[in-house]
NUNU-287942 format. One line per field, with one value per residue (C-alpha): residue number from 1; residue in three letters; chain; y, z, x. Coordinates in Angstrom, 2 decimals. Each point is the difference from the previous one (the first is absolute). Example, Ala and Ser with C-alpha at 12.3 -4.5 7.8 and 13.67 -1.06 7.14 Angstrom:
REM NUNU-287942
seq	c(1; 2)
type	c(ALA; SER)
mol	c(A; A)
north	c(-4.50; 3.44)
up	c(7.80; -0.66)
east	c(12.30; 1.37)
END
This chain:
REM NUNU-287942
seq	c(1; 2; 3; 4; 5; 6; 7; 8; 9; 10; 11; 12; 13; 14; 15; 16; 17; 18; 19; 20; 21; 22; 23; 24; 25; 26; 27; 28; 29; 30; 31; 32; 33; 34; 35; 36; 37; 38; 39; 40; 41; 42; 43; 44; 45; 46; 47; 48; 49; 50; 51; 52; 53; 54; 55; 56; 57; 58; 59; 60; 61; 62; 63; 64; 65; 66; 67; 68; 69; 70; 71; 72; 73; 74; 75; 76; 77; 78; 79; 80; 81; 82; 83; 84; 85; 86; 87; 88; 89; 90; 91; 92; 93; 94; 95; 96; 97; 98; 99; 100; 101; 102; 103; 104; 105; 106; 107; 108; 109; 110; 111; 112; 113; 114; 115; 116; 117; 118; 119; 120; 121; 122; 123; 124; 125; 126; 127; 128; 129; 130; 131; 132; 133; 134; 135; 136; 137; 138; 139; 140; 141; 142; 143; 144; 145; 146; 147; 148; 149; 150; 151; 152; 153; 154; 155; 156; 157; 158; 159; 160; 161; 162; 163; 164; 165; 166; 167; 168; 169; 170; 171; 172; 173; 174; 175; 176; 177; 178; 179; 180; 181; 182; 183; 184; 185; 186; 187; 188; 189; 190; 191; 192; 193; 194; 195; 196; 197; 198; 199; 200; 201; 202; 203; 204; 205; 206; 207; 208; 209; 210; 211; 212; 213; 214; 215; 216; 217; 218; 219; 220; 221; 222; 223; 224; 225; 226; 227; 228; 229; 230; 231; 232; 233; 234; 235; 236)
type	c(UNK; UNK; UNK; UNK; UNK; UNK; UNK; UNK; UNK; UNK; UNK; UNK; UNK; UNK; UNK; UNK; UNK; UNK; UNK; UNK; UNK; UNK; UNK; UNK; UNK; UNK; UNK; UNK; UNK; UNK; UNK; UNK; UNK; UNK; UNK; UNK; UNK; UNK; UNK; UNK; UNK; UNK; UNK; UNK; UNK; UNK; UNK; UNK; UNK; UNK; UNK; UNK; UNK; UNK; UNK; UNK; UNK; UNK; UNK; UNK; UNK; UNK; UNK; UNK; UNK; UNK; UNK; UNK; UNK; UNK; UNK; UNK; UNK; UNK; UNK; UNK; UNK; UNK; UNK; UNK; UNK; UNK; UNK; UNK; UNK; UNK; UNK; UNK; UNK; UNK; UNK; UNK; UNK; UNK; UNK; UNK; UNK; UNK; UNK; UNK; UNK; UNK; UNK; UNK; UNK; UNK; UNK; UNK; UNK; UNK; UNK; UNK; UNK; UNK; UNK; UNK; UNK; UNK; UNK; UNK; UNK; UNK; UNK; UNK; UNK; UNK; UNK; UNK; UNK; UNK; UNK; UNK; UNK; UNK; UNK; UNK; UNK; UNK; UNK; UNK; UNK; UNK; UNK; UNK; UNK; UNK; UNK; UNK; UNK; UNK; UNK; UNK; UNK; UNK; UNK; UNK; UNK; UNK; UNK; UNK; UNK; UNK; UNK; UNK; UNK; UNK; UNK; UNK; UNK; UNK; UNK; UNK; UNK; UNK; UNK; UNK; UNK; UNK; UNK; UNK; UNK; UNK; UNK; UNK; UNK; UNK; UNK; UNK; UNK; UNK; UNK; UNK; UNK; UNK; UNK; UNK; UNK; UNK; UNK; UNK; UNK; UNK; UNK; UNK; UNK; UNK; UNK; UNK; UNK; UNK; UNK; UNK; UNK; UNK; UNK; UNK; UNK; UNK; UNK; UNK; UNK; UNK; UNK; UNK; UNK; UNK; UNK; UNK; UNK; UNK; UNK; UNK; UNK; UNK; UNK; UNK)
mol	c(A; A; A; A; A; A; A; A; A; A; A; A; A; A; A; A; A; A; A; A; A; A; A; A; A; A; A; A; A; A; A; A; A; A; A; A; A; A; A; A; A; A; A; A; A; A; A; A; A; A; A; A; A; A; A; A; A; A; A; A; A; A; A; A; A; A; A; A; A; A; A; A; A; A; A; A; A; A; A; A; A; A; A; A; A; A; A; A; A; A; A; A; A; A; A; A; A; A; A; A; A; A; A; A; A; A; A; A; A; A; A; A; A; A; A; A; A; A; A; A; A; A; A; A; A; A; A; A; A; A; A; A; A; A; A; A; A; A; A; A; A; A; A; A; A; A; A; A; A; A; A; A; A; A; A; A; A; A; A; A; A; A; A; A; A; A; A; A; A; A; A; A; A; A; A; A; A; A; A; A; A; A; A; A; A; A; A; A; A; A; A; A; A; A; A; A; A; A; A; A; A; A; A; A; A; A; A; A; A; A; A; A; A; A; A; A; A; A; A; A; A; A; A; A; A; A; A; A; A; A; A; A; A; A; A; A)
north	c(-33.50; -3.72; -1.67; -3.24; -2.54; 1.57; 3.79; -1.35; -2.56; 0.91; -2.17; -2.83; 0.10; -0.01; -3.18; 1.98; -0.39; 2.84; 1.40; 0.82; 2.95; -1.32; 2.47; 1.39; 0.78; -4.04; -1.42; -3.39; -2.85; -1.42; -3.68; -2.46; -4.05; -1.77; -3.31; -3.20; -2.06; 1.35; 1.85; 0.68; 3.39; 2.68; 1.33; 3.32; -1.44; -0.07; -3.24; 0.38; -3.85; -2.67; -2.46; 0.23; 2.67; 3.15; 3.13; 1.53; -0.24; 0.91; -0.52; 2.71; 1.05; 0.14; -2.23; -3.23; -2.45; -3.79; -1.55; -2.93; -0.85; -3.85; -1.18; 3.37; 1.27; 2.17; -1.31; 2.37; -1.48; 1.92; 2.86; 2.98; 1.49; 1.13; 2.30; 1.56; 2.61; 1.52; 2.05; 0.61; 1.42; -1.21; -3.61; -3.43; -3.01; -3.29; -2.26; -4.03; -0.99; -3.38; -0.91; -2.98; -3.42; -1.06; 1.16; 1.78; 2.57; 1.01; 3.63; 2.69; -2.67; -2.15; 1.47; 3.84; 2.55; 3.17; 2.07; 3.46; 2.57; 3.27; -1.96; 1.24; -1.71; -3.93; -2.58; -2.61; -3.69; -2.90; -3.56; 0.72; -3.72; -1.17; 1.87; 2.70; 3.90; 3.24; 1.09; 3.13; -2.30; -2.97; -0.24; 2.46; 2.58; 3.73; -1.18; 1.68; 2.06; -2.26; -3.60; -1.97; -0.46; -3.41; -2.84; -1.17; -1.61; -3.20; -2.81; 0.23; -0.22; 0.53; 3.34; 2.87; 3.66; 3.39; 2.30; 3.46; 3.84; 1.98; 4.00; 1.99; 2.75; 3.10; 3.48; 2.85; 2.83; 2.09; -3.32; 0.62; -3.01; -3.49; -1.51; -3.70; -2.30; -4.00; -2.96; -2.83; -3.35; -3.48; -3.28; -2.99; 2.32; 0.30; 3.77; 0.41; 3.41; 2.09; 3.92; -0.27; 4.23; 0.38; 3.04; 0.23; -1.10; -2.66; -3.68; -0.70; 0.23; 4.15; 2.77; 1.79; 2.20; 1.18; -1.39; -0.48; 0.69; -3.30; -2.83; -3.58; -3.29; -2.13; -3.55; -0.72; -2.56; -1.61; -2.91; -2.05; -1.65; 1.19; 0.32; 2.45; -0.13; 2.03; 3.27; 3.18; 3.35; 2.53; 3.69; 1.70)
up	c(6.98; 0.21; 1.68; -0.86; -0.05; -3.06; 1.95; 2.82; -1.03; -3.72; 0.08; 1.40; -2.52; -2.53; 1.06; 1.68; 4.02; 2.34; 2.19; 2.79; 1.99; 3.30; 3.06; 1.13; 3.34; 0.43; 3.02; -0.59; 2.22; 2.91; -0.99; 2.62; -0.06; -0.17; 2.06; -1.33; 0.90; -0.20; 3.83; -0.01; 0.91; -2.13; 1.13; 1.24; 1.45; 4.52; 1.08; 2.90; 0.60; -1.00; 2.52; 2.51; 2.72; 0.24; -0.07; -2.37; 1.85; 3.09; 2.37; -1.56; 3.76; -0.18; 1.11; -0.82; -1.51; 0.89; -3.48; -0.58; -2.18; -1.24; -3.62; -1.20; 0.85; 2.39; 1.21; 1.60; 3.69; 1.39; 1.49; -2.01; -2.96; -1.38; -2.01; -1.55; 1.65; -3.08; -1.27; -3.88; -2.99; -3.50; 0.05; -2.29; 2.54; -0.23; 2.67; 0.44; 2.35; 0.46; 2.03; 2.01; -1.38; 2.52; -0.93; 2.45; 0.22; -2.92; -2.23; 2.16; 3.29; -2.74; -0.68; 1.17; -0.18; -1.97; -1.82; 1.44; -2.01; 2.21; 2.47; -1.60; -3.30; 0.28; -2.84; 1.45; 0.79; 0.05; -0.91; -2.97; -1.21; -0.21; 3.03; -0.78; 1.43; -1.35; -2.73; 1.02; 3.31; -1.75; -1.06; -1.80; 0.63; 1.10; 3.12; -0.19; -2.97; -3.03; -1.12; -1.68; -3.69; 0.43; 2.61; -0.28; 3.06; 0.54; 2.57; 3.78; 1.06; -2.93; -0.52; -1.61; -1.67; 0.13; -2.41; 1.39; -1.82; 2.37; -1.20; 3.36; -0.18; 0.52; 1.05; -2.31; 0.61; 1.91; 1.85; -0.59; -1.68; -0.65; -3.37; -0.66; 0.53; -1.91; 0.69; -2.71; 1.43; -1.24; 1.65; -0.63; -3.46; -0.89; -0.11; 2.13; 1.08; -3.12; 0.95; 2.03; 1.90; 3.66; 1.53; 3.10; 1.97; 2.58; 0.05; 3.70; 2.69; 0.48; -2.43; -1.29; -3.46; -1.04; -1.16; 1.59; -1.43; 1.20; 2.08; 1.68; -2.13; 2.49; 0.29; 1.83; 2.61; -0.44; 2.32; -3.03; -0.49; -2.85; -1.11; -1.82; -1.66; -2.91; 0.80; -1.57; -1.45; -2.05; 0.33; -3.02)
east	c(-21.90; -0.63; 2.94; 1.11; 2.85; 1.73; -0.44; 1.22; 2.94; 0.68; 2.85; -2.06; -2.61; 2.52; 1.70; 2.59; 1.41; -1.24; 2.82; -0.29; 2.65; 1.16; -0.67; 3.03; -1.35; -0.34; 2.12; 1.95; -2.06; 1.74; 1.82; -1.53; 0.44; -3.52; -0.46; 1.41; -3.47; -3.64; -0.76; 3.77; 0.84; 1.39; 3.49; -2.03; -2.99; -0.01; -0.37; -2.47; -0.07; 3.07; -1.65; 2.45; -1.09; -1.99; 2.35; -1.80; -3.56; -1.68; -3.38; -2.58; 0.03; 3.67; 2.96; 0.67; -2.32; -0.99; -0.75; 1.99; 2.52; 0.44; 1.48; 0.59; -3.77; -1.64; -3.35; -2.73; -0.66; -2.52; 2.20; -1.01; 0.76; 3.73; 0.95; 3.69; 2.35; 0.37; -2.90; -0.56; -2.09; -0.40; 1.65; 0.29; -0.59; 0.92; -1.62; -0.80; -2.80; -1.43; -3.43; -0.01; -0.05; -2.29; -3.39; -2.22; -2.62; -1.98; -0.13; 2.04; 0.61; 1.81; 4.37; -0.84; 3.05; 0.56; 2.94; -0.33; 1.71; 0.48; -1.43; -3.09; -1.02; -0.65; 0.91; -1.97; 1.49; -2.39; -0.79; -2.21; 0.54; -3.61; -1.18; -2.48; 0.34; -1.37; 1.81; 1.95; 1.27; 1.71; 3.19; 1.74; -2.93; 0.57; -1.78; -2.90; 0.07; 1.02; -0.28; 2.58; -0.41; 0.31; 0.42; 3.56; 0.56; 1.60; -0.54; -0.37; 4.23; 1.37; 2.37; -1.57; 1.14; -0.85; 1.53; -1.16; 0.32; -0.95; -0.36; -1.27; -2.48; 1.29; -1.13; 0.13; 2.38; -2.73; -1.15; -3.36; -0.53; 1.21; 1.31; -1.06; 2.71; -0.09; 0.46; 1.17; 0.89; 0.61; -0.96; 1.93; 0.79; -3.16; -1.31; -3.01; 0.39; 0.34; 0.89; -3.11; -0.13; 0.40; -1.93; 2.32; -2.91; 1.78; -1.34; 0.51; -2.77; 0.78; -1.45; 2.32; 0.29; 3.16; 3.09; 3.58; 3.61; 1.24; -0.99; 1.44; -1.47; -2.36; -0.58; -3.37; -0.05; -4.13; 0.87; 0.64; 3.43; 0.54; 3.79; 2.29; 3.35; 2.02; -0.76; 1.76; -1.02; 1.15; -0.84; -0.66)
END
């Protein structure tokens, strides 16, 4: 039998309105209060950074860190990379990051940092304003792995957003194997990262295969000054 739209939906092909049953077995979503102002955080999000101190964050060697914190911004300064207290799966990130105004160095000398999700997976964070790279290391790449769909960065000082979903890969129950996890991420809300598959291979120096229930979020110190602000993240 040849199916069609008036087997399928007589009451559609006949001008009619297809019903449709509701699932019993559906559970009533959680009431949350969205932001007031675009970047503002939902009433369930974690704010990891409110540009006042660094509770929330540590050294990646552990104990405190030495980035500094002036107007509501952290700025890397040379003194290692930091990363949360709090370790976590699949997440929505919000994040601002600006390069510095003052322009110096050229392709990956030139505004260098990263977003490290589980510590593992690297959004990267550079000045991509007129200042040529390979693709898969400019800004908004999966360092490494993916480039952006577009360029969508804006001028050297001025504040910049990532918009991350992160969905971690994941072992199977007899952990023989690893299923892919995604990444989808907005720049300045533009998509340039559209459910693009993560292996579980990790994007830092180390080999490694695998994947990880949970993990801390990593800012990279390069020994660029490059600054951060509105940061907050919600597990999913």
């Amino acid at each position: 039998m040849r199916l069609t739209v008036k087997t399928l939906f007589p009451a559609l092909a006949l001008g009619g309105t297809l019903l449709v049953t509701a699932n019993p077995n559906s559970q009533e979503p959680p009431i949350i209060t969205p932001g007031n102002q675009p970047g503002e955080p939902p009433s369930d999000a974690i704010v990891l950074f409110d540009g006042k101190d660094f509770s929330k964050w540590e050294s990646i060697k552990g104990g405190p860190i030495k980035w500094e914190v002036t107007n509501g911004a952290m700025t890397v300064n040379r003194t290692g990379n930091i990363r949360t207290k709090e370790t976590f799966g699949d997440v929505q990130l919000h994040i601002e990051w600006a390069t510095p105004r003052k322009i110096e160095g050229e392709g990956q000398g030139r505004g260098n940092s990263g977003v490290y999700l589980q510590g593992r997976y690297e959004i990267q964070v550079l000045d991509s304003y007129n200042n040529k790279t390979y693709p898969n290391g400019q800004a908004g790449a999966f360092y490494g792995n993916n480039p952006p769909l577009v360029n969508a960065s804006k001028k050297p000082g001025e504040w910049q957003t990532y918009d991350i979903i992160f969905i971690a890969p994941k072992l199977t129950k007899d952990g023989t194997d690893v299923i892919p996890g995604s990444f989808t991420v907005f720049h300045n809300g533009v998509l340039i990262q559209n459910h693009i598959p993560i292996s579980g291979k990790k994007t830092t120096a180390a080999a490694f295969s695998g994947a990880a229930a949970k993990g801390p979020l990593v800012l990279q110190d390069h020994s660029n000054p490059v600054r951060y602000r509105n940061i907050w993240i919600r597990p999913l």
